[in-house]
N, C-alpha and C positions, 0 to 999 in steps of 0.2 A: 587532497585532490586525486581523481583518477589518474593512474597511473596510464604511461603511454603502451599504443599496443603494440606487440610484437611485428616486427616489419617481415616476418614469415608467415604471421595470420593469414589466415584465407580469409577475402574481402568479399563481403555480401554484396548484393545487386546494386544498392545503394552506393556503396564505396566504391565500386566499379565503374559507377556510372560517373561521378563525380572525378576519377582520375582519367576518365573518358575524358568529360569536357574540360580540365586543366591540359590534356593532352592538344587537344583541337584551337585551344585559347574562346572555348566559349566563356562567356561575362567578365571577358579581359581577364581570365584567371585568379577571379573573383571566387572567395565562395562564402557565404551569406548566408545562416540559416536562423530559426526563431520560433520559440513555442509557445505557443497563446491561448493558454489557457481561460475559461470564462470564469470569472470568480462568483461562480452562483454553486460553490459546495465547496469540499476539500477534497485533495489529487489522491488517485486512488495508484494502487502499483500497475495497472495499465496507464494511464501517465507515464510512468517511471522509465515504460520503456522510450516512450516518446523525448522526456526530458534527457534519457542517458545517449540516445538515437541522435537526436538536434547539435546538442554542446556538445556530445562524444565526436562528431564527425569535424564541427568547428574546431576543436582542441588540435586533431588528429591531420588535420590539413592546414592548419596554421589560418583559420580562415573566425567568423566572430556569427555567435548566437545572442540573438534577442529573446530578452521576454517580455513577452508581447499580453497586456491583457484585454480579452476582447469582450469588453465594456461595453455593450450595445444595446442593452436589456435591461435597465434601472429595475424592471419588475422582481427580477429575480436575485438581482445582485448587492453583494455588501462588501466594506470596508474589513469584516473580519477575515471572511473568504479571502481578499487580496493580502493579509498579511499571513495566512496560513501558508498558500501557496507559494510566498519568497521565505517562506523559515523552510518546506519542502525541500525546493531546488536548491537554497541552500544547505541543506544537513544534506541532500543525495553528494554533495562535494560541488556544484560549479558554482559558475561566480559572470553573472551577466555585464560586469563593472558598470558603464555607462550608459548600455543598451538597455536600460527599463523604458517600456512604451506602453500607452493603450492604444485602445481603437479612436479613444475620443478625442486623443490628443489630434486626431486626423477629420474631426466634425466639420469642419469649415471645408478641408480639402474634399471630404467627400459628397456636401452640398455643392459643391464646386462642380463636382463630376456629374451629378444628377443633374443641373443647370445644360450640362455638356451635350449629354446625353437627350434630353429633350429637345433641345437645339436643335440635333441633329436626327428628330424624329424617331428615336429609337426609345424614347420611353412615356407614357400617359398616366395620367391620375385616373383611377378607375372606381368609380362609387358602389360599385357590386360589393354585397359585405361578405364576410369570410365563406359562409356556405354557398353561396352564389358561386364564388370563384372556384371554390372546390369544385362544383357540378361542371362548370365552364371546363375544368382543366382538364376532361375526358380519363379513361383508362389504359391502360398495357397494350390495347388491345384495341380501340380505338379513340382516333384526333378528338381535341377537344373543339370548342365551339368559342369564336372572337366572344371577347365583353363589346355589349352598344359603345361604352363608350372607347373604345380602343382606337377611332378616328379622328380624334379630335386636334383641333388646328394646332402645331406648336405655341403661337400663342395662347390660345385657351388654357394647354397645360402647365406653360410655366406661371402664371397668373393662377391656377388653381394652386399648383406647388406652395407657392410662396405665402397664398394664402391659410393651405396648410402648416406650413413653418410659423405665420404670425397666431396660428392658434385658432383659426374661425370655424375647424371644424372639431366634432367632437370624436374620441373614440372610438375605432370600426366604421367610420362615417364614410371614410375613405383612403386610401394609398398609393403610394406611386408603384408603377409597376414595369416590366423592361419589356419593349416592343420585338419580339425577336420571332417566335412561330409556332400557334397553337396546335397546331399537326404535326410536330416535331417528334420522331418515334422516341425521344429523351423529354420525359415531362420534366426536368428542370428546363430546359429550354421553351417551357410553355407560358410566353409571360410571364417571367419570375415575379415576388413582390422586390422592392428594392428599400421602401420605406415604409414604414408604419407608424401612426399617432399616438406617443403615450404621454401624457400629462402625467407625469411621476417626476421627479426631482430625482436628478442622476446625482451617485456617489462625489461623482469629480464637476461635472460642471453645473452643476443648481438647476435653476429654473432656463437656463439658458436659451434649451429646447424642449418642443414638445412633438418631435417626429425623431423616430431612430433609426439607421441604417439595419438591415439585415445581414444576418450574418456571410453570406456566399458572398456578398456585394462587397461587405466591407474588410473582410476577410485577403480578398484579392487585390483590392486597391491598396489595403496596408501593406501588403507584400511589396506592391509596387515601389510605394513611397520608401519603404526601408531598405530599397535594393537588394530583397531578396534573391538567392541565386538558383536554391532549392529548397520547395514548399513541401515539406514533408509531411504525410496525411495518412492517415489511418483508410483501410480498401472500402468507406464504406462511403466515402467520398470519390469513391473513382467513377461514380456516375456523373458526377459535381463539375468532373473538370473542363467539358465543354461550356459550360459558362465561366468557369474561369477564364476561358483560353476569349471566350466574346468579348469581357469586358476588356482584357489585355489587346484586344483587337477593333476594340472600338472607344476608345478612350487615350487621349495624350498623357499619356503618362511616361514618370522619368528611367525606369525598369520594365524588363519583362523577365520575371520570375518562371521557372517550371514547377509546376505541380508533378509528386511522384509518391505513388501509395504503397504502403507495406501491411500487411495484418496486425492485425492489434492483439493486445496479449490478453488473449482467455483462462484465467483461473479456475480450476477445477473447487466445488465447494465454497463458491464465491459467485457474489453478484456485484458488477461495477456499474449498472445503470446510477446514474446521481439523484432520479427520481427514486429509486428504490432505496437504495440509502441513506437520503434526508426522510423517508418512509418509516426505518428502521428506528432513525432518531425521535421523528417526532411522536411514533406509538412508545417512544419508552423500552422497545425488544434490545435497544442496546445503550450505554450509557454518553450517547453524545459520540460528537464525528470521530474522538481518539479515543474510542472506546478500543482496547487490545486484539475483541475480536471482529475489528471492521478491518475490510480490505484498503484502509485510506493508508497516506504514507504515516500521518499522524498516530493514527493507532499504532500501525507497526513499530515505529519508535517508542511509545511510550509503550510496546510489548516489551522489546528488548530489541529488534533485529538491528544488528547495525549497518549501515549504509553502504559498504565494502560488500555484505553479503547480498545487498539487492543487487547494486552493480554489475557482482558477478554472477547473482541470475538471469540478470536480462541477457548477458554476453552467451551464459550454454542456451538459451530461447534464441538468440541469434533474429535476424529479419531477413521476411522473407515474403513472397505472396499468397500462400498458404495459410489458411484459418485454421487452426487448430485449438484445441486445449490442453493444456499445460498439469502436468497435475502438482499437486502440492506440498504433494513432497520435495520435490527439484528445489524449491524453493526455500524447505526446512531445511534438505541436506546442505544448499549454499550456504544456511545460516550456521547449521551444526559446525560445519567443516570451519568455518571463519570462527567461531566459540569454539570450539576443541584448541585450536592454539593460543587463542589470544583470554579468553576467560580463566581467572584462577578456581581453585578448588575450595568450598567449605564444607564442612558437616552440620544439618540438621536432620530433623525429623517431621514427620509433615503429621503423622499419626500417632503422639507418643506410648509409650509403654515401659514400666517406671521396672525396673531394674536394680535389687540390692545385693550387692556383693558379701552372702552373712558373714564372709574368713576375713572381711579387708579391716585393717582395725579403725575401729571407730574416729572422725576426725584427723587421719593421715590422709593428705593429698599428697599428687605427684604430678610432675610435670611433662608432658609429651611432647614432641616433637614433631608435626606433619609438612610435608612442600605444599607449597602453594599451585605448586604445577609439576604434576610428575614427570612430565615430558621435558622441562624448560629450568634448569636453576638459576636462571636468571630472574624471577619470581620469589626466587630464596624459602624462608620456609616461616611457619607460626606454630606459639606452643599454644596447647591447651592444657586445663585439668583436667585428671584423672583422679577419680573416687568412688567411695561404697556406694553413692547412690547415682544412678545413671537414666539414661532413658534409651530406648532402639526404639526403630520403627516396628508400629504392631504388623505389619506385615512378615517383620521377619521372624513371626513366629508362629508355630501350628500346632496343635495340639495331638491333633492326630493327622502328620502328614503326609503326602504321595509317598516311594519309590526315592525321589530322584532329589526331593527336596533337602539342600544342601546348608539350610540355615537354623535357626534354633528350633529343637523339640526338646520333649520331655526326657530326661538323663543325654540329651547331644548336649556337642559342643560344638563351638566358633570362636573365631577369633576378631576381636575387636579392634576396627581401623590402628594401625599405629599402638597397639596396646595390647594385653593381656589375652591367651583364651580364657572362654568361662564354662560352665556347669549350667545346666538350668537343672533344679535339685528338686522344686516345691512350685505350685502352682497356686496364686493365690485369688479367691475371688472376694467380688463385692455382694453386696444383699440380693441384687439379680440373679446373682450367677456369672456376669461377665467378667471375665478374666481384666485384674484390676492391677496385678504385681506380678512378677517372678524373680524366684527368692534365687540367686546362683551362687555360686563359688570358681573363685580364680585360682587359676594356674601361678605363681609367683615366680616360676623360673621359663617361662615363655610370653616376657614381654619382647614386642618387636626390636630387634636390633642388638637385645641380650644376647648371653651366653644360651642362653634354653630354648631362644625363637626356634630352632630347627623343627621341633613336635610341628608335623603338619598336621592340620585338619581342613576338611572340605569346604568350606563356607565363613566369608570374611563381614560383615554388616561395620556399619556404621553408627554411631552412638553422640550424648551430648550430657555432657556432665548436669547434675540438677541442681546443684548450688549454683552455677555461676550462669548454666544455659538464659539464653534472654526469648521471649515470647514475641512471635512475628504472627501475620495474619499473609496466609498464602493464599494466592487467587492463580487454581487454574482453568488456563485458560484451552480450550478447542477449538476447531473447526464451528463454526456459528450455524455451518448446516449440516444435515446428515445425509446428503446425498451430492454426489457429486455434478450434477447437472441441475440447479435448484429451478429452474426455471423449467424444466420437464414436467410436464404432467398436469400442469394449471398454476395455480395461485403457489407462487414462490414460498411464501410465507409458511404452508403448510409442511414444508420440506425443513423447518426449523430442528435445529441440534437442541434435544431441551437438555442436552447437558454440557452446553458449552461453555459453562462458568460453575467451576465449583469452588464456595470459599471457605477454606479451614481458618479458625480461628484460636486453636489449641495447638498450636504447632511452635516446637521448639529449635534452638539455634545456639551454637559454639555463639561468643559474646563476640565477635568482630562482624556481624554481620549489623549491630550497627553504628558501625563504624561507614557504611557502604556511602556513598552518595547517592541520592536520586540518578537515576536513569545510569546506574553501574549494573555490569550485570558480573556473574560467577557462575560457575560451576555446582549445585549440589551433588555429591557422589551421590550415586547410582541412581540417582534421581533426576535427573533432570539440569537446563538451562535457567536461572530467575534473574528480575532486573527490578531492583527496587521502583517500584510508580514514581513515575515524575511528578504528580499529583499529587495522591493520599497519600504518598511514602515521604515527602518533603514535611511533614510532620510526626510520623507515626511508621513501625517497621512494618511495612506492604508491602511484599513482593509480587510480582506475577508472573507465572509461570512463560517463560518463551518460547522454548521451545522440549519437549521431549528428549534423551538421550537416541533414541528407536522412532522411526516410525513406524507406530502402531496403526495405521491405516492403509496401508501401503494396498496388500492384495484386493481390499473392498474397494479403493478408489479406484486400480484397475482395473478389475471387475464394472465397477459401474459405467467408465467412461468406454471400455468396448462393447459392452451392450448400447450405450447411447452413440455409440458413431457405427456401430456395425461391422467392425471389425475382430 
């Protein structure tokens, strides 16, 4: 569970406001909050902060968070979506207990309220179909123009309503809609719709209805019913809240909730629209909603990030009323920084390169020593074998290298993780040409920890014995776009990373990596973060890369995002 905050924190606007009215005894020193997500996708880490926002403030005031799903839209919504979204909140750490609600659970009550409302002439059935109403609802700039039928007798419209509730009209045919002021310099106060006709059979209650609340409408009424105390909203809804505040003021209801907006959290090299992301899925550009390089919370879990590391990125993001963007690193270094203590260490090779020891004698192995954590002995430590035939990363060698390059060439030397220097002596190639062996020779009085380790030399690599090494298939994974503002410049799509999955399939591993579980992650030295797939790794060794040791994007993301904000 999150842990509680420091009682010297500096409290954001939010939190201020909320010791505000515990101060004053507003909502009887109530505090009530709830996140309602629509289950027509899966939560992306903007969520995240709203999830960590909601139940963090409840946690932290002793006060209680609903999760709320607002079920309103049978067209767009399913049963996988709502169990996605409670494995989400759950893996971020809260725990709703008893508080699970939808919108629909309130269908009767918010019939109720439209009845109410009509009553009292403040709302009419309006047969204008959706472009009509558009043209009706005027500009920025100027009032719109009444629907004809916007005067009709309360009787007539509750008699139309109900007739729409029993089904006699068809789809677009017509809708209810809320009487408040087409000249209102706020077009959501321009005759809102309140209902609409869908003949679709809802997730939760069947055939039951065939008219469903809209979301403004029903949105604030659930607040009401759940004795909301702080409705907390994303700024893009702060045009929204004068209708909130009408129907709270024209409707008996058993609460009156506030509405209070903070920015929503913009990731740099990420797009969170949920249209463009179920975009992504259904062209195939990514492998499904937990695909590692979607910004859902899904993906990121089955990347490797663990939920300690979100946490504490939304907490440096902080809330506030300011839109910004975030760039994406903050977000790796939260993860880096949580994996550098808590992930242990192994050795592989991503690219291998076969290495014979010609002095070692034939068929002697030996046993080494490594920690699991060189910072941490409480980790303890694993042996591996040592032997004539080895593999290093092909990177760690050049044939003819820079100046400065501090790992194997031709007559250098290194020294091997926990093990021996060597010699590379002979260069061996295959029918191509491409460098396919290197023949070397060991030092035997400069293994690590002997009498002879003292010989320094400049450059340490990492290695994996070849009798016993086991065969993994690595997926790394990147940034899904290459530009840090993807929606810049036109069609998003065009801004694609085409190198944001690359998958080796010849890559080798010390034998305890599978031993790992699904969704365990390590440490590869000087390589990188992996975390076996919680998917294809549940039968077979897949790793996927999570995060980088460096980030290696750092000056180009900055770059990009001050030229895109002009700073």
């Amino acid at each position: 569970m999150p842990s509680e905050p420091s009682v010297s924190a500096p409290r954001d606007f939010i939190r201020q406001r909320i010791v505000a009215d515990r101060d004053s005894g507003a909502h009887g020193g109530r505090l009530v909050t709830r996140f309602p997500p629509e289950p027509n996708g899966y939560l992306h880490i903007g969520h995240a902060k709203s999830i960590c926002l909601n139940f963090g403030v409840a946690e932290e005031f002793d006060g209680q968070c609903f999760l709320r799903f607002d079920d309103t839209n049978p067209v767009r919504e399913d049963e996988t979506f709502v169990h996605a979204i409670r494995k989400d909140v759950a893996w971020l750490g809260f725990d709703w207990q008893d508080r699970l609600t939808h919108a629909s659970d309130y269908f009767p009550r918010l019939h109720a309220c439209a009845l109410e409302l009509i009553g009292k002439g403040l709302a009419y059935v309006d047969h204008l179909n959706a472009d009509e109403i558009r043209a009706h609802r005027g500009t920025l700039t100027e009032p719109g123009r009444e629907s004809p039928y916007r005067n009709r007798s309360v009787e007539e419209n509750l008699t139309l309503f109900e007739r729409m509730r029993a089904g006699e009209f068809a789809e677009g045919e017509c809708v209810l809609r809320a009487r408040i002021d087409m000249a209102a310099p706020n077009i959501n106060l321009r005759d809102p719709t309140l209902y609409r006709i869908r003949k679709v059979a809802h997730q939760r209650t069947g055939e039951q209805w065939c008219i469903y609340p809209m979301y403004d409408y029903a949105h604030t009424l659930s607040d009401a019913f759940e004795g909301i105390t702080h409705s907390l909203c994303t700024l893009e809804f702060e045009d929204h809240r004068p209708l909130y505040e009408w129907f709270l003021d024209n409707l008996s209801l058993p609460h009156r909730p506030q509405q209070i907006e903070f920015s929503r959290l913009n990731l740099a090299f990420t797009v969170t629209s949920k249209r463009k992301l179920a975009q992504l899925v259904s062209l195939g550009i990514v492998n499904g909603w937990d695909d590692p390089r979607m910004p859902t919370l899904a993906g990121m879990r089955r990347r490797g990030y663990p939920p300690a590391a979100l946490r504490d990125f939304v907490g440096r993001v902080g809330v506030t009323k300011k839109e910004n963007t975030i760039e994406m690193g903050v977000l790796e270094n939260s993860v880096r920084e949580y994996l550098n203590v808590h992930a242990q260490r192994r050795l592989a090779v991503l690219r291998p390169l076969k290495v014979v020891l010609t002095n070692w004698p034939e068929g002697h192995t030996e046993q080494v020593s490594l920690p699991n954590h060189p910072g941490d002995d409480s980790h303890g430590e694993r042996t591996l074998t040592f032997g004539r035939e080895l593999y290093i990363e092909a990177d760690d060698f050049m044939e003819n290298p820079p100046g400065k390059f501090h790992r194997l060439r031709p007559g250098g030397e290194v020294r091997l993780r926990g093990a021996y220097i060597i010699r590379c002596d002979e260069i061996v190639r295959d029918g191509s040409g491409e460098i396919s062996e290197l023949r070397c020779s060991y030092d035997p009085d400069t293994r690590s920890g002997g009498s002879g380790a003292a010989r320094k030399v400049k450059g340490t690599i990492h290695w994996v014995h070849g009798a016993d090494a086991v065969a993994v298939e690595f997926r790394l994974y990147d940034r899904l776009f290459a530009t840090a503002d993807p929606d810049r410049g036109g069609d998003y799509l065009e801004n694609l990373n085409p190198e944001s999955l690359l998958t080796l399939t010849t890559s080798l591993a010390e034998p305890s990596l599978a031993e790992l579980a699904p969704g365990e992650t390590i440490q590869l030295e000087r390589t990188g973060y992996f975390t076996r797939d919680s998917v294809d790794g549940a039968t077979a060794l897949v790793f996927n890369r999570t995060v980088t040791l460096r980030d290696s994007w750092a000056k180009l993301e900055a770059q990009q995002l001050s030229e895109a904000t002009g700073r």
